[in-house]
Steps between C-alpha positions, in 0.01 A plus 500: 500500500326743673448268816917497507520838482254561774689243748725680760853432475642360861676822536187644480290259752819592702372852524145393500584295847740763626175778460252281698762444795535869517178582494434240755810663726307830433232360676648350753697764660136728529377241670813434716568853559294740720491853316542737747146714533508857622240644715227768314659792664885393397455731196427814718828498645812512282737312716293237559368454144888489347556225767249285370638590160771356617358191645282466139863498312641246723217276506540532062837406514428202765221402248760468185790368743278239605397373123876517435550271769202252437605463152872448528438127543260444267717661218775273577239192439359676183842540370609143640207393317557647181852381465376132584237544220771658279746203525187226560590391846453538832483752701804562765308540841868461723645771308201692576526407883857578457428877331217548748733628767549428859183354650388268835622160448159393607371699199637336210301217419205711529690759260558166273128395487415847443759554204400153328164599473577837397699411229295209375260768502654745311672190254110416399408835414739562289447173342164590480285709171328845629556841451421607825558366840163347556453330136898375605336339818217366315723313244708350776297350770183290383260698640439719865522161714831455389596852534348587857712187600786614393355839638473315852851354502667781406343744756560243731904457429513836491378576842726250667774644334387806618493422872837287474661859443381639786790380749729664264363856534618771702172653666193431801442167424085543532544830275640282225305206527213716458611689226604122336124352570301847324810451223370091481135654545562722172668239280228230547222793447653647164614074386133382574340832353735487173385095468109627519584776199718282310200239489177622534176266476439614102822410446506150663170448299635551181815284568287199603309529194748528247 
């Protein structure tokens, strides 16, 4: 009894999933976006100092525009997800494509590998038994191998997405591609770093030996 009342609902993986790809959207838009850094003497001299007030309250609201953005895709495939675990079936990666908006024709297989493997993803954690993102991660891959590969094809997909939606940009072409590649940078950084915590070498141990 007490082990079923300890088990998360899927509502409640849901918002355990949802939590980790905001905090990982958190990260990702530090990392992506330069906060602006006033000189020593900027605080001697009113004007100046409110400008770079100013700059310090846009470069806030870029920071939670940017997670906004990052994770408007990845909520559709979390809620995709949950309604194909819901009804038992699969989940409906065209009707994502055809939600996701106008995008490069070149792009969209790379948006449907990218999709598929999110939302297998996301289907075998909330299959999965945890009550926290890494014990979730833990219950559905067999052990870090299996996860950094997924890890590996993932980051991959997502990159090539990534660049595929470049054409479709208004902007200098070599300013976006660069801001794309430190984006791609960042999400294989925090992926590979999040696969390290979510199995460290005790951990490993102890699964091989039970």
């Amino acid at each position: 009894m007490t082990t079923l009342m300890n088990t998360p609902c899927t509502e409640e993986k849901k918002r355990i999933i949802l939590d980790q790809e905001t905090k990982m959207a958190n990260r990702l838009a530090l990392m992506v976006l330069e906060k602006p850094e006033p000189p020593f003497w900027a605080s001697f001299i009113p004007m100046v100092f409110v400008f770079y007030a100013h700059k310090l309250k846009q470069y806030s609201s870029g920071l939670d525009e940017f997670a906004h953005n990052y994770l408007t895709l990845r909520r559709n495939a979390l809620e995709s997800a949950m309604a194909a675990k819901m009804a038992d079936s699969v989940v409906n990666v065209d009707k994502l494509l055809e939600n996701a908006g106008d995008m490069p024709p070149p792009a969209k297989p790379h948006y449907l590998r990218w999709i598929t493997l999110l939302t297998a993803h996301y289907l075998l954690l909330l299959n999965s038994q945890g009550n926290c993102h890494a014990t979730l991660v833990r219950s559905g891959y067999e052990n870090k191998a299996a996860y950094q590969s997924f890890c590996a094809c993932f980051i991959e997909a997502e990159q090539d997405f990534n660049l595929a939606l470049l054409p479709g940009i208004e902007g200098e072409a070599q300013d976006l591609f660069e801001v794309v590649q430190k984006m791609n940078m960042g999400i294989a950084s925090l992926t590979l770093h999040e696969a390290e915590m979510i199995f460290p070498p005790d951990t490993q141990a102890l699964k091989s030996a039970s």
